[in-house]
N, C-alpha and C positions, 0 to 999 in steps of 0.2 A: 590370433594367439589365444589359447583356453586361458578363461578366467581364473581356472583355478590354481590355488597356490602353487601346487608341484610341477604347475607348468612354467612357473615363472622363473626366472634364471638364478644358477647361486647366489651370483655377485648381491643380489637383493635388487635389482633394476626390472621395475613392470615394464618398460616401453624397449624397445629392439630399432635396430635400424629398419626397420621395414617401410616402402615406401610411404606408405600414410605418414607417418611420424619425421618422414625428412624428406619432406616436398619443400623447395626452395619460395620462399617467398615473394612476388613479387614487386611489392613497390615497398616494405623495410625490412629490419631482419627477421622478423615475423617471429613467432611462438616457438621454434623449433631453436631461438637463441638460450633458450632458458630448458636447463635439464634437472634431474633431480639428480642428488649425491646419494650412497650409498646409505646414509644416515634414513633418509627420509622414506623406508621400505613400512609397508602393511600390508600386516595381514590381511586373506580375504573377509574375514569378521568385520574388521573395521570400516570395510566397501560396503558392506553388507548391511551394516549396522546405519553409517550414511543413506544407504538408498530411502531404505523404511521411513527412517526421519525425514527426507526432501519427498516420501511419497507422501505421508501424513499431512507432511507442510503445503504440500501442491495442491490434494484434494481440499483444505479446510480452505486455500488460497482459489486457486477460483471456482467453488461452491461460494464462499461469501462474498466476493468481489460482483462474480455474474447476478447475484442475487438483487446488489447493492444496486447496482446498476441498473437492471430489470427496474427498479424502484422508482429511482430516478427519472429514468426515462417514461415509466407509463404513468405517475403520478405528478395529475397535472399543480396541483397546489407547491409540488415539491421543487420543477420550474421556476415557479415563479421568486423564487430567493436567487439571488445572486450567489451567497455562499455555495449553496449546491450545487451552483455548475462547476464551483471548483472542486468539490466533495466529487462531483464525477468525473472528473478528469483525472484524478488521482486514483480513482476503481479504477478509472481506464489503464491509465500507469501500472499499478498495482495485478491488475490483468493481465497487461501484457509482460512483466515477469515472469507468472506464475505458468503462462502460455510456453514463452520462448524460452524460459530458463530453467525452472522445475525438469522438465522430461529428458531433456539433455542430458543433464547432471545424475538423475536418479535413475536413468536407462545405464549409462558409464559405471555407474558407483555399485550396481548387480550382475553387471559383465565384469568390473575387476581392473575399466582401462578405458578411458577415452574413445569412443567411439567416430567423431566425427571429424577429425582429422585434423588439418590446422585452420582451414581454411574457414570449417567450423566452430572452430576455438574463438575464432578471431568474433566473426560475428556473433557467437553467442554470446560474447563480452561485450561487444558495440550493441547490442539491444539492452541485455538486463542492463548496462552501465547509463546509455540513455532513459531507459525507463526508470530505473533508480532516481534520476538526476529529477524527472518530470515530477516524481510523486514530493521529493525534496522542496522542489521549489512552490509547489503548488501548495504543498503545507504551509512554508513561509508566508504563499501570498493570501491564506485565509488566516494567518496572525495578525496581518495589517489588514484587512478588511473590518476586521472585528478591531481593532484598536480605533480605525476612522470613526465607525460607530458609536461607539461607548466615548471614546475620549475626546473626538474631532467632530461631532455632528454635522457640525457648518458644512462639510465637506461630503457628506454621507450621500447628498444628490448624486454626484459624482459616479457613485458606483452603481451605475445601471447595465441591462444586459449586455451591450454593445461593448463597454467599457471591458467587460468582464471579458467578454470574450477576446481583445486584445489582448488580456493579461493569458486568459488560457493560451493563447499561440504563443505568447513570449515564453512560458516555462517550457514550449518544446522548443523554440529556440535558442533560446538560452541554455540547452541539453546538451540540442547538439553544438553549439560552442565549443565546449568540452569533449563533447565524447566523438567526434569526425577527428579531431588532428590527430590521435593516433592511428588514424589511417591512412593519413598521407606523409607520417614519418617523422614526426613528432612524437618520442614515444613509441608504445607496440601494448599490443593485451598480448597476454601469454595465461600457461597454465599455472595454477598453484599448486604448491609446493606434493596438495593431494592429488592432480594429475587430473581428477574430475571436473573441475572447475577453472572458467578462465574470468581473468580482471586485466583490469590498467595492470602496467608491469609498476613494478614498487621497489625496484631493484635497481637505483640508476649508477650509470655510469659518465653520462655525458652531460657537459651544462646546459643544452634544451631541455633534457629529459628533466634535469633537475629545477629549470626554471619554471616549465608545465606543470609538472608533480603540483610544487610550492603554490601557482596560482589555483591547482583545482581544490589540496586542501583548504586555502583561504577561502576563496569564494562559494563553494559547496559546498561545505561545514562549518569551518568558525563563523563565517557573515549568516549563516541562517541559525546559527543557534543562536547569536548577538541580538541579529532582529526580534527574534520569537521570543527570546526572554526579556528586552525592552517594551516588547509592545503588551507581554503580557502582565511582565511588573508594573505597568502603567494601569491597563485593565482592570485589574485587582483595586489597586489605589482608588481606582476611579468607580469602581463597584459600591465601597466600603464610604464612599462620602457624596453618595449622590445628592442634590438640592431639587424639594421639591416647589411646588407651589403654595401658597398658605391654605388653598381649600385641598388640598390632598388628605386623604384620610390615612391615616396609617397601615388598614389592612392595603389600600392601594400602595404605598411604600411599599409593602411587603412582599407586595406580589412583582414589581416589577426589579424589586433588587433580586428576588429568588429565581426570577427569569435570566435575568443576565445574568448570574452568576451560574446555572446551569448550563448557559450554552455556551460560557467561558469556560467551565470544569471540563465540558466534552472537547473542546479542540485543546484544554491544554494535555489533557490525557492522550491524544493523538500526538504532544508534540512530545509528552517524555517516553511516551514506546517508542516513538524513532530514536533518542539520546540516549537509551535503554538497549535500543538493537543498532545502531550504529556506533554509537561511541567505542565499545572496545576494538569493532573495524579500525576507526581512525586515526586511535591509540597505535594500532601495532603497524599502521601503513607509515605515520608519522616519523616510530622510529626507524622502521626500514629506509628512511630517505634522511635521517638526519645523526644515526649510530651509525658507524662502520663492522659491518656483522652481521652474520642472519640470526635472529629469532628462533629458541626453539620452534619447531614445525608444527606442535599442538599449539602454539602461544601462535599463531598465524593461521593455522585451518579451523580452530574455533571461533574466534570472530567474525571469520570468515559465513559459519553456518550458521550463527547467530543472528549477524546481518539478515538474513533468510526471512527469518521471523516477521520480520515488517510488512510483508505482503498482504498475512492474513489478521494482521492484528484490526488496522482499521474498522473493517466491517463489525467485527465483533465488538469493539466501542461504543460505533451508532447504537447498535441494538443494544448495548447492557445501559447506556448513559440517556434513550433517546425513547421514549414511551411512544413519540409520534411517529418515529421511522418504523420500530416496532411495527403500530399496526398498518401503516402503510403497507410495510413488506407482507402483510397479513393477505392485506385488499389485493395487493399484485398475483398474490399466490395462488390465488380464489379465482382470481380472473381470467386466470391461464389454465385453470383446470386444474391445479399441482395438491389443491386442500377442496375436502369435501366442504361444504355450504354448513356452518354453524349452526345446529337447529333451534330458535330460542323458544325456551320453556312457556313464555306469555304467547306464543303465537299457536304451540300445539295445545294450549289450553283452548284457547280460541277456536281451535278449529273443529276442537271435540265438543265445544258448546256449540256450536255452527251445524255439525254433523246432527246433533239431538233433535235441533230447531226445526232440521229440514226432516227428519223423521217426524216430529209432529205437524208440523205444517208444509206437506208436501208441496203447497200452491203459493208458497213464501217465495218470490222471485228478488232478483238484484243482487249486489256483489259489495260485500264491508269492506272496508278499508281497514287493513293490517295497524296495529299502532307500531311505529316505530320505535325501539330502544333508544334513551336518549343519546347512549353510547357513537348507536349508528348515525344519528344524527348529525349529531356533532362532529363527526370523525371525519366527514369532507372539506370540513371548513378549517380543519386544521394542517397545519405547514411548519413544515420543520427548517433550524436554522441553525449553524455551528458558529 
């Protein structure tokens, strides 16, 4: 079917019986139960104007996710924290949205219509709804990492590599918990109400669908917002009255409350751009399962694309809140070829005093030793920690 408007039928209906659109579903009633009403017609602007924004959103999302990652993985100081490998699992997460869901959605929203049938529908919603879930909880579980820390010391042994990587498989288990049963009939993903996008249905009519619904709000949002603002109101508390030793000097106070409190500012900032980009989702999913009625269709496709947003926020965090990932990401870039080699001004001094030397003393042998910026120095030994 042509994308463009005047192909598209009076009644105001983008989708047609044509097989794509009404292939029977195998194992529930699949995406092809839920249609749009005449109400919910737009124009091609509107697609048009969507595509741009999921293209914007897709490159900014994984140019900074792969980057973040890149980071991670080649820098070995960056390893060695615990919190970071959950910081990377979450680019992972964060990733694999930006992979399986971004091009989808912004390939459909420049054509004018869903392109990938139901079958695609279905599974595009079982990934980004899984990957969503993993980066969700994986934020959670660096709120209480940092709360053992700061509040709970005693227990801080606790959290070693092994450990951590327990917890990293549990947030993809814990995903898919939720996001498999509507595949096996529980529930269903379908499209939204814009035709370009598919999620968990939010439309229910039956008491599973409504007991499901009710436990993935609970447990997927209100328990992770619950946690993260406990652990982090406790953080705070516990930042603001720390007890030192009686030979502690006060620039040492000061430096170690300004440290925690810095790598508490970066993961709480991480935790109100998710509350920030999901909350109005949860809002209007909430009333959909708890008012009798649909929602106007902007009051339901905007939080929709708003949600979006989350993908590429993280990254740009690290880097605005984190001087140390900053040059990390510096050193990765360089090292891969991506950034020409910095030239520093004390070394072209040197080499032009060096150049002179050997012009007058042509019989001058042996090889000086560069002085190193303290910059660069120091810059190995440093490691980042949210």
């Amino acid at each position: 079917m042509s994308a463009s408007p005047s192909a598209w039928l009076s009644s105001g209906e983008l989708f047609t019986d044509s097989p794509e659109n009404s292939s029977e579903w195998p194992w529930t009633d699949g995406p092809t139960q839920e249609t749009c009403s005449d109400d919910d017609h737009f124009g091609y602007e509107s697609y048009l104007a969507i595509a741009i924004y999921l293209t914007l959103l897709g490159l900014m999302a994984i140019g900074g996710n792969s980057i973040a990652i890149i980071t991670f993985v080649t820098e070995k100081e960056f390893r060695k924290k615990e919190h970071n490998i959950l910081l990377l699992n979450m680019a992972i997460a964060d990733l694999g949205v930006s992979i399986f869901g971004y091009p989808s959605s912004t390939v459909s929203g420049y054509a004018g219509r869903w392109l990938l049938g139901d079958v695609g529908c279905t599974m595009y919603a079982f990934l980004c709804f899984t990957f969503s879930l993993v980066s969700m909880f994986t934020l959670c579980a660096v709120s209480v990492y940092r709360y053992i820390v700061i509040c709970k010391p005693q227990y801080a042994y606790m959290l070693n590599h092994r450990r951590t990587m327990y917890v990293t498989l549990g947030t993809w288990m814990y995903a898919l918990l939720f996001s498999i049963p509507p595949l096996v009939g529980v529930s269903f993903y379908t499209y939204e109400p814009i035709r370009i996008i598919c999620s968990l249905n939010w439309k229910l009519q039956y008491p599973g669908e409504m007991a499901y619904t009710a436990v993935t709000i609970t447990f997927c949002y209100v328990a992770n917002v619950w946690i993260m603002g406990y652990c982090y109101f406790n953080i705070f508390s516990k930042s603001t009255n720390l007890k030192f030793g009686a030979l502690a000097s006060e620039k040492a106070k000061k430096a170690v409350k300004r440290d925690i409190l810095k790598a508490a500012m970066m993961c709480l900032t991480m935790v109100v751009s998710f509350l920030i980009a999901w909350t109005p989702y949860a809002v209007s999913s909430t009333w959909n399962v708890l008012v009798y009625g649909d929602l106007p269709v902007l009051a339901t496709i905007l939080p929709s694309l708003f949600s979006k947003l989350s993908c590429m926020m993280n990254p740009i965090i690290y880097t605005c809140c984190n001087s140390k990932f900053r040059q990390a990401v510096s050193k990765s870039l360089r090292r891969l070829g991506c950034l020409h080699k910095q030239v520093n001004p004390l070394d072209t001094a040197q080499m032009v005093r060096r150049k002179r030397r050997s012009d007058v003393e042509p019989a001058a042998g042996g090889m000086a030793m560069n002085a190193v910026p303290p910059s660069m120095a120091t810059g190995d030994r440093q490691s980042s920690s949210c």
